[in-house]
N, C-alpha and C positions, 0 to 999 in steps of 0.2 A: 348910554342910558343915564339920566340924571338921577341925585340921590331923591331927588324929590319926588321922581314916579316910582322909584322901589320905596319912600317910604309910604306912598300912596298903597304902591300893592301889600305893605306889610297890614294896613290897618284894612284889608279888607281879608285878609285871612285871620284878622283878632274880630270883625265881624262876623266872620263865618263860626270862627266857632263858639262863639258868646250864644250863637241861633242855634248851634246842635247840643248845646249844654243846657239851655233856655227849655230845649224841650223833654230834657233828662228833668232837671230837678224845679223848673218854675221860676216865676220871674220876682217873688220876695227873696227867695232862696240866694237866683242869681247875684242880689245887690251887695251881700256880704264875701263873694270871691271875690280876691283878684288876683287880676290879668298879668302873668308878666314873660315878655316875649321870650318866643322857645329857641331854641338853640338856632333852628334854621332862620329866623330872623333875624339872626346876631353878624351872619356872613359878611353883613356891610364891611363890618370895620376888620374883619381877617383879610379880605379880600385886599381891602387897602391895606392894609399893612404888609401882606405879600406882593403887590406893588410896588410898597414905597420903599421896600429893602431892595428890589431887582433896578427901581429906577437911582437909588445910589450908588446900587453897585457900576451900574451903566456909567454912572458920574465918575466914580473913581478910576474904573480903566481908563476912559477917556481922559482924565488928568494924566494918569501915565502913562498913555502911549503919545500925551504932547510932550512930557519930560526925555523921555527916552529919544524920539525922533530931535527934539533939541538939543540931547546930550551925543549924538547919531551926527549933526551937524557941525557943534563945536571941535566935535576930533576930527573931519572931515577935513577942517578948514583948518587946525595946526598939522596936521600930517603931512602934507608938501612940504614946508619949512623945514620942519624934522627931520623928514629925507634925505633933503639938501645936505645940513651939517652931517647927518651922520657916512651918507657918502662922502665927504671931504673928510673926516676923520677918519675913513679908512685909506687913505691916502696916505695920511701921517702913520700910521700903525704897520701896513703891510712893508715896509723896505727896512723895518726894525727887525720885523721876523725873519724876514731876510738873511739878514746878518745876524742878528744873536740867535736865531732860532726860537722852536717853539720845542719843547724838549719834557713834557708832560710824565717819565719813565724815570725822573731823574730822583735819586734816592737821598732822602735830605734827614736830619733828623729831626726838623717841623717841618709841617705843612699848614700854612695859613690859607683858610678856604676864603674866599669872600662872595658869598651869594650877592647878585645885583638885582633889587624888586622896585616894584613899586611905594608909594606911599598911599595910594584911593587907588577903591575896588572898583568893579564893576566892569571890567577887561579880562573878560572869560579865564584860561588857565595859565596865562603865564607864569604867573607868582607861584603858584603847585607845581609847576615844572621847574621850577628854579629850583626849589625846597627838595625835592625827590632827587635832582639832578648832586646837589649839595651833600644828600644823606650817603647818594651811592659813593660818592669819591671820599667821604668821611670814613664811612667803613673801606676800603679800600685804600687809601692810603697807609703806608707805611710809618712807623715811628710815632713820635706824639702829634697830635691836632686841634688847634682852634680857630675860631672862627672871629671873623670880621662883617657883622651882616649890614649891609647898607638898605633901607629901605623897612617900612613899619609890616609890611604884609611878611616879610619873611622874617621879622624878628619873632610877631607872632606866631607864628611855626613852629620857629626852630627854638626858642628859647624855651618853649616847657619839656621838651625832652633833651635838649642838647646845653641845660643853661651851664652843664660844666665846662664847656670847651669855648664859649662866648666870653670873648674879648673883648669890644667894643661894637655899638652901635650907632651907626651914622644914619639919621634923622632928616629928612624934608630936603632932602637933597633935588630930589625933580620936582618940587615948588617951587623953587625959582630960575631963573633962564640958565641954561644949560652951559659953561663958559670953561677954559682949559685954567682958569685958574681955580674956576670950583672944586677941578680934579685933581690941583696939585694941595689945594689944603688936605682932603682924602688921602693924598700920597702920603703926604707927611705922616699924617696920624697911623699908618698902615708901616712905613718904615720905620717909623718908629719901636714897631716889635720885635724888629730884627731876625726875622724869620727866615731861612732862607731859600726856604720854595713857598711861594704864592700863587694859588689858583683862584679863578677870576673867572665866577659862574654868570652868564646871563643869555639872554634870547637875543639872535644873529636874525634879523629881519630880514627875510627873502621876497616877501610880496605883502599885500593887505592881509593873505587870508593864510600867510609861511611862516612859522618861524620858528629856526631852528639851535635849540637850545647849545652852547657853548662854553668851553672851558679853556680859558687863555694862560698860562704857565708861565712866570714869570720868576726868574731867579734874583739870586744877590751877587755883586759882586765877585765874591769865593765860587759860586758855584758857577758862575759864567767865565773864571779863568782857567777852571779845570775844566768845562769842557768845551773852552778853544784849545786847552793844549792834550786833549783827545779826539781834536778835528769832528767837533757835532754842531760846531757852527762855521762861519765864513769871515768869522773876524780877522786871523790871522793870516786870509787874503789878500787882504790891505793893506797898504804904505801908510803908515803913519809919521804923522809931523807934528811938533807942537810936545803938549803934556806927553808923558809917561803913558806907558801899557796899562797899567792898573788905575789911574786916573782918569782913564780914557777911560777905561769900563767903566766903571766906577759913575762917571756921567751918564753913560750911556742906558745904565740898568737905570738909574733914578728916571731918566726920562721915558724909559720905555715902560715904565710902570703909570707913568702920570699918564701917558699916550693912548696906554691899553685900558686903563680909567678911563678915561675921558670916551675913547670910543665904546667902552662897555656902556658906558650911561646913554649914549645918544640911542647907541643899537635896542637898549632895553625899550626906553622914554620914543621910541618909534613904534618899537612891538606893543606897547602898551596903547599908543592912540589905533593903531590898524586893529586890537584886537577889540581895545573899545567900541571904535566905527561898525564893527559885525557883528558884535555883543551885544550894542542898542537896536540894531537892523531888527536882528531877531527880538528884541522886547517887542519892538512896536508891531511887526508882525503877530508875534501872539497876540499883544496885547486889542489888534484887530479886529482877528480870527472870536475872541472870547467876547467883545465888544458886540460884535455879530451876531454871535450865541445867545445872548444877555436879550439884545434886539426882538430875535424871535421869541423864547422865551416869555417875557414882557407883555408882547402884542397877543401869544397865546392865551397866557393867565388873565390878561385885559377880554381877550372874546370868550371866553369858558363863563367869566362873570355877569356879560351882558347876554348870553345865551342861559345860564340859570335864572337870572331876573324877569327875562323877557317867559321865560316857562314860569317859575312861579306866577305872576302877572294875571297869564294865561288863565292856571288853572284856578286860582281866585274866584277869576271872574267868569270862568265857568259854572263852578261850586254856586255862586250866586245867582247865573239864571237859573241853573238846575232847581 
């Protein structure tokens, strides 16, 4: 219904009642009222206006279930890549456990934690599993403890309740391509504290929709000679040639640190595009479902308006055959 026939049917209920007033008080009387429209006249412009907020609001999900379905495909399409390296960095990482071991029980007197997150949101709860993950083995851990938090989502965390035990933060590390020598600047700045138990928090990618939170142990030199010579690893299985016993570790722990870096970043920066990919799934699905809602909604509030017009209209123009 156009505005032009409800403002047609308005001015024939201001002639109706100008003729029921006209024969209340007479027609010199009538010249000095006036007229001015009653409340149910005024519905025009409420009715549009509760229109034109539900037809915005239509606009805006629809913006964002195209962001989210875009943001659904971007991680889609670096995830294969991702996979790849991060399956070939476990490659490099497992034959170190091997032989130094993974030794998580071992009583040191620091323990340097290193939560691994992300730097952007929007990848459901990885980053709160890192952070909880972190808290547990903070309390639990023996002796003194600080931290080394790599990543902006978990510094935000951890740093208002824990900013006494924070060491260093490392910043925008998964903004740019992911490369072993990214991991070994990281190493440096991490042995540099000379700690010598380091644990190595992040998410162990098991599938798109798996993953399963980890803690990689990684000793010093000192603590990995005492326990090859308490037989808790398989080092002193080997024939060695070349440098010295303790040299040999010695290399061996620096790289197995950069190693275990390196694959903790991949393993995480994988978890983080899979959980992405199902994080936006689900926006745009709601974003759908509420889109839909909106839909009907809309179309309701739009026939409720031209079903009152078309009744006012009516009775009008009943009013004036009567």
């Amino acid at each position: 219904m156009s505005k032009r026939v409800f403002r047609d049917s308005i001015s024939l209920l201001e002639r109706l009642r100008r003729s029921e007033l006209q024969s209340f008080v007479g027609t010199r009387a009538l010249q000095h009222i006036e007229f001015r429209p009653s409340p149910s006249s005024c519905t025009l412009g409420i009715r549009t206006v509760s229109l034109q907020v539900v037809a915005q609001r239509m606009k805006s999900v629809g913006n964002i279930q195209k962001i989210t379905a875009a943001m659904k495909m971007v991680a889609a399409s670096r995830l294969k890549g991702a996979q790849t390296k991060m399956e070939t960095s476990r490659g490099l990482v497992q034959p170190l456990f091997r032989l130094l071991g993974d030794i998580p029980g071992t009583t040191s007197g620091e323990t340097m934690i290193i939560p691994v997150s992300s730097d952007k949101g929007l990848c459901g709860g990885i980053n709160s599993t890192v952070v909880k993950f972190s808290k547990v083995v903070a309390h639990s851990s023996e002796g003194e403890t600080s931290l080394t938090v790599v990543g902006e989502k978990a510094r935000g965390q951890l740093s208002k309740s824990y900013s006494h035990l924070l060491r260093n933060v490392i910043l925008d590390v998964t903004k740019i391509p992911l490369t072993f020598a990214t991991a070994s600047m990281v190493t440096d700045v991490i042995l540099g504290q000379d700690a010598p138990k380091n644990q190595i928090i992040y998410n162990r990618f098991q599938s798109v929709i798996s993953f399963k939170p980890t803690v990689a142990t990684v000793l010093s030199v000192e603590e990995y000679e005492k326990a090859s010579d308490k037989g808790f690893n398989k080092f002193d299985e080997y024939e060695l040639e070349g440098p010295g016993r303790s040299e040999l570790l010695l290399d061996l722990a620096e790289f197995k640190m950069g190693a275990v870096l390196y694959n903790a970043f991949l393993e995480n920066s994988t978890s983080e595009l899979g959980s992405r990919m199902q994080s936006m799934e689900n926006s745009t699905k709601n974003a759908k479902d509420m889109l839909g809602k909106l839909t009907l909604l809309y179309n309701r509030t739009r026939q409720a308006s031209i079903t009152t017009e078309l009744i006012e209209i009516i009775s009008g123009a009943s009013a004036l055959e009567g």
